[in-house]
N, C-alpha and C positions, 0 to 999 in steps of 0.2 A: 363761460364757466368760471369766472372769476368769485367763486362762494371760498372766502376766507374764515378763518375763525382760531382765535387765541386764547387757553386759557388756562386754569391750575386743574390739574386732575388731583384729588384726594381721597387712593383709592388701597384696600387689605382684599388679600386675595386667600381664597381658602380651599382646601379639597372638598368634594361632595361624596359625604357617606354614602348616600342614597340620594335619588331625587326625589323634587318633589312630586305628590299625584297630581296633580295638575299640569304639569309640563305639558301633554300633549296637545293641551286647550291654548299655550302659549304661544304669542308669535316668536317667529326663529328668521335668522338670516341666514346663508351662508357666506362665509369671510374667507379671503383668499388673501396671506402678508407675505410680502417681501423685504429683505432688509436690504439696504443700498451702505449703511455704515454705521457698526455698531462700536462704542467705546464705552467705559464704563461708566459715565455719566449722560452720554449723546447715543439715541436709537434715531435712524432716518430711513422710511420706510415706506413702501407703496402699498395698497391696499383696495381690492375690491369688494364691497360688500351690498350683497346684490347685484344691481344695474350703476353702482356709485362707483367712482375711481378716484381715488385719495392718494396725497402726499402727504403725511407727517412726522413732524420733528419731533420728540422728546428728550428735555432735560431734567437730570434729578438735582430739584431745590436742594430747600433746607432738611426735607426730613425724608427719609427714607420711602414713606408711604406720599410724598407728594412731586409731581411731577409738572414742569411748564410747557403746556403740548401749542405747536402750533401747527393747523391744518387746516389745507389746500383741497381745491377739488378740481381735479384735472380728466383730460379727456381720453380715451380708449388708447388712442393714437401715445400721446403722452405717457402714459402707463406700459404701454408694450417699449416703448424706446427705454423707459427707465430699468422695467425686467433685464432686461440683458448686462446691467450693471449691478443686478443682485448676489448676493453671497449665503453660501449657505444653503439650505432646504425650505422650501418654502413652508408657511404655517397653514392651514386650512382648518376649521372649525364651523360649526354651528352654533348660532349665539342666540340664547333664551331671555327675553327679558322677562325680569318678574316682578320688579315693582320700580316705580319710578321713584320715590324717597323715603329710604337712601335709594339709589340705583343702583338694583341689583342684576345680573347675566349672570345665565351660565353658558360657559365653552366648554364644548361638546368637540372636543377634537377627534379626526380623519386623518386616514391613509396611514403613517406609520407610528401614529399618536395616539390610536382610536382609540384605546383602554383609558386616556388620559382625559379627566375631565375637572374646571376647576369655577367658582364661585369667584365673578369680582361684584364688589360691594364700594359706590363711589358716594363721598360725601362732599356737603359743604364745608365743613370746617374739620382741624384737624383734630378738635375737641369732639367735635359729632363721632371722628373715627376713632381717636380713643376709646371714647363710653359705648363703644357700640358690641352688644354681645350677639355673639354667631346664633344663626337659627338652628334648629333640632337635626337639621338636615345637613347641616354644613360640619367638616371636618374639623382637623390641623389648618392655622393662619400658618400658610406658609410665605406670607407679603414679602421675607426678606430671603424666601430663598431664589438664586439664580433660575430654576425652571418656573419660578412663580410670573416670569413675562418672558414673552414670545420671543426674546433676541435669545433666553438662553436655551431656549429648545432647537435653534435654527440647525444645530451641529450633532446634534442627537439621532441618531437612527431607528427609536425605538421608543416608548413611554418611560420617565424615570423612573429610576427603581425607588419605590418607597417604602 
C-alpha cells in the first residue's frame, strides 16, 4: 500500500446557493476525516474516502489560498490505530464532483453539519485562482474563513452560523 503523492493544492472555497440540477447524475463519495493535529499553518489527518484510507499532511505556503499537501495511503488496520489519537469531531461529507478543470466538488456535509454545504474549486496556478469568477450557483468566497476547511469545523457542534 505504499501509493504516495506530494503536491501544491490551489484551491477558494465557496458557499452553495442552490445546487446544481445535475447533481443527481454526479458521482459522489462519501468521506469520513479525522484530525491527528491541527496548528495554524499544519493539518494532519486520516481519512476514508470510500474503500480508500489516507494519511495527509497540510501546510499553508505563501498564499492563503495555497497549500503543500502530502498524502499517504495507508491500510484499515493503520487508520483505526491512528483514530484513537484524533481530536476533536470527526468530518463526514459527501463529495460531488463536477468538473475536472478547474476541479471543482461539492461537500455535502452529515450528522451535525447536514445544513452545511460548500463548493471547493482547485487550480493550477494561483493566477488561474485569482481570475476565476464563481458560477451562478456558487455563493460567498469564503477561502479565508476558519470554517471554510475541515480543521475548523472539528470543534463545532452544529453548522456555522452564517
Amino acid at each position: 500500500m505504499n501509493i504516495f503523492s506530494n503536491f501544491q493544492e490551489i484551491e477558494r472555497k465557496f458557499l452553495v446557493k442552490t445546487f446544481p440540477s445535475e447533481i443527481s447524475l454526479m458521482e459522489s463519495v462519501r468521506c469520513e476525516r479525522y484530525y491527528l493535529f491541527v496548528d495554524n499553518y499544519i493539518e494532519l489527518r486520516i481519512q476514508r474516502k470510500g474503500d480508500l484510507c489516507e494519511l495527509e499532511r497540510k501546510v499553508v505556503a505563501d498564499h492563503a489560498w495555497v497549500r503543500d499537501s502530502f498524502k499517504a495511503q495507508i491500510s484499515e488496520k493503520e487508520f483505526t490505530a491512528l483514530l484513537k489519537s484524533s481530536i476533536g469531531n470527526s468530518i463526514v461529507f459527501q463529495k460531488y464532483s463536477i468538473s475536472v478543470l478547474p476541479k471543482i466538488a461539492i461537500k455535502k456535509y452529515e450528522d451535525r453539519l447536514h445544513d452545511f454545504t460548500l463548493a471547493e474549486v482547485e487550480f493550477e496556478t494561483l493566477e488561474d485562482a485569482m481570475k476565476f469568477t464563481p458560477l451562478e450557483w456558487m455563493g460567498e468566497d469564503v477561502s479565508h474563513e476558519a470554517y471554510a476547511r475541515d480543521s475548523g469545523l472539528i470543534y463545532l457542534s452544529a453548522p456555522p452560523s452564517l
